[in-house]
C-alpha positions in Angstrom: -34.9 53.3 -30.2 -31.6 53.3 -28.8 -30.1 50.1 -27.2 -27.8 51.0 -24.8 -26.7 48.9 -21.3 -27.1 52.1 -19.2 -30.8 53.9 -19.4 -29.9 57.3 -18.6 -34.2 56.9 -17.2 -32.8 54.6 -15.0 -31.3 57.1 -12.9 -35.1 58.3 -11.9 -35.8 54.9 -10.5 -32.7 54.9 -8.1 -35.3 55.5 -5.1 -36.5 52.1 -6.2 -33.7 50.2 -4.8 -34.9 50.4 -1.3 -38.4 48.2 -3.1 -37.1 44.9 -2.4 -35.3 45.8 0.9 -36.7 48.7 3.0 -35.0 49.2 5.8 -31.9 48.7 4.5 -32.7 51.1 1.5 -34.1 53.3 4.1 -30.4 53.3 5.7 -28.5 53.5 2.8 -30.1 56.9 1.8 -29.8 58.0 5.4 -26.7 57.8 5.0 -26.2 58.7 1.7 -27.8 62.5 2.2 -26.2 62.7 5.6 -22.9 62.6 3.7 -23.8 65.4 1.4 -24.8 67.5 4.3 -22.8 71.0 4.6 -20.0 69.8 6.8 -16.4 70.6 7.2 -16.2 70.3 3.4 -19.0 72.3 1.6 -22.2 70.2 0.0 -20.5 72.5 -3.1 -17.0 70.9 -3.0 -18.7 67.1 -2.2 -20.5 67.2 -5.4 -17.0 68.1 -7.3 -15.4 65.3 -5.3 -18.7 63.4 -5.9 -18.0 64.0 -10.0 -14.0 63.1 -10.3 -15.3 59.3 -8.2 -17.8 58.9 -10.2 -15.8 58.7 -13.4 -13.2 56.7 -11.7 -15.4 53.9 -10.8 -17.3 55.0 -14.4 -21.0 55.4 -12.9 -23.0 57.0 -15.9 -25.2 57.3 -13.9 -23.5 59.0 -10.9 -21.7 61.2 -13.7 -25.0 62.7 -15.0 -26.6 63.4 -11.7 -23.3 65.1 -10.4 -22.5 66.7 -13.5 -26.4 68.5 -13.1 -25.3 68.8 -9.2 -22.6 70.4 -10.3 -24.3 73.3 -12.4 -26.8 74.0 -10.0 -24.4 74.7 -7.1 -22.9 76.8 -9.7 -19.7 75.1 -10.4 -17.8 75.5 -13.8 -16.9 73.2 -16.7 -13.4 74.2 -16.0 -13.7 73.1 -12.3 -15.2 70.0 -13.3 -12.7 68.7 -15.7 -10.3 69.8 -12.9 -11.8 67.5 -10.6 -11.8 64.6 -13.1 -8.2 65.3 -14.2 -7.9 64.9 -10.0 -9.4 61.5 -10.0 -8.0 60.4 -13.2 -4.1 61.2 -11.8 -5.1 59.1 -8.3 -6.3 56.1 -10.4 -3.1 56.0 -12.2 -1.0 56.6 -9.9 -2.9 54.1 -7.9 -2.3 51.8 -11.0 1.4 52.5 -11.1 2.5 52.5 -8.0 1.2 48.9 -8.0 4.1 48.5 -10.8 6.4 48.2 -7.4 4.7 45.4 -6.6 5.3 43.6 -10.0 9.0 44.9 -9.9 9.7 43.4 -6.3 7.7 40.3 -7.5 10.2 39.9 -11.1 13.4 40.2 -8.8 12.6 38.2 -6.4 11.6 35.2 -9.1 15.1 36.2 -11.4 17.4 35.4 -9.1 
């Protein structure tokens, strides 16, 4: 048997959540599919924007059900890893740009 933290079975029992807490489960996944609704942006381009956050707040679990999203709204593996290269570039920018902060901080402190 594998002994991993994430059970990718888990996934199945998301629905679960709303168990100990109905009505605001039963909120959360109003919301939730509201979101992914055809909107301005396409329930196609939602799932791809879906994909690149989930690996930037590194959801296995959110990676595996919007990686199959993904394939059945017929998006590529090439338009995928474009999407996580998309995320991946705002988290470190995100990251960097913080480094102004630390910069600011050392010459204030050096003087």
């Amino acid at each position: 048997m594998d002994n991993n933290y994430y059970d990718p079975g888990d996934l199945r029992k998301f629905g679960k959540i709303s168990e100990w807490a109905p009505e605001l489960g039963e909120k959360f996944f109003d919301y939730y599919n509201s979101v992914f609704q055809e909107g301005a942006l396409s329930a196609r381009e939602k799932s791809l924007i879906a994909l690149a956050v989930a690996h930037v707040v590194k959801c296995p679990y959110c990676i595996d059900a919007y990686t199959k999203d993904g394939l059945q709204r017929g998006i590529t593996k090439e338009e995928m890893m474009e999407a996580v290269h998309a995320g991946a570039a705002i988290e470190s920018g995100a990251t960097l740009v913080h480094g102004v902060q630390m910069m600011n901080k050392y010459n204030k402190l050096s003087m």
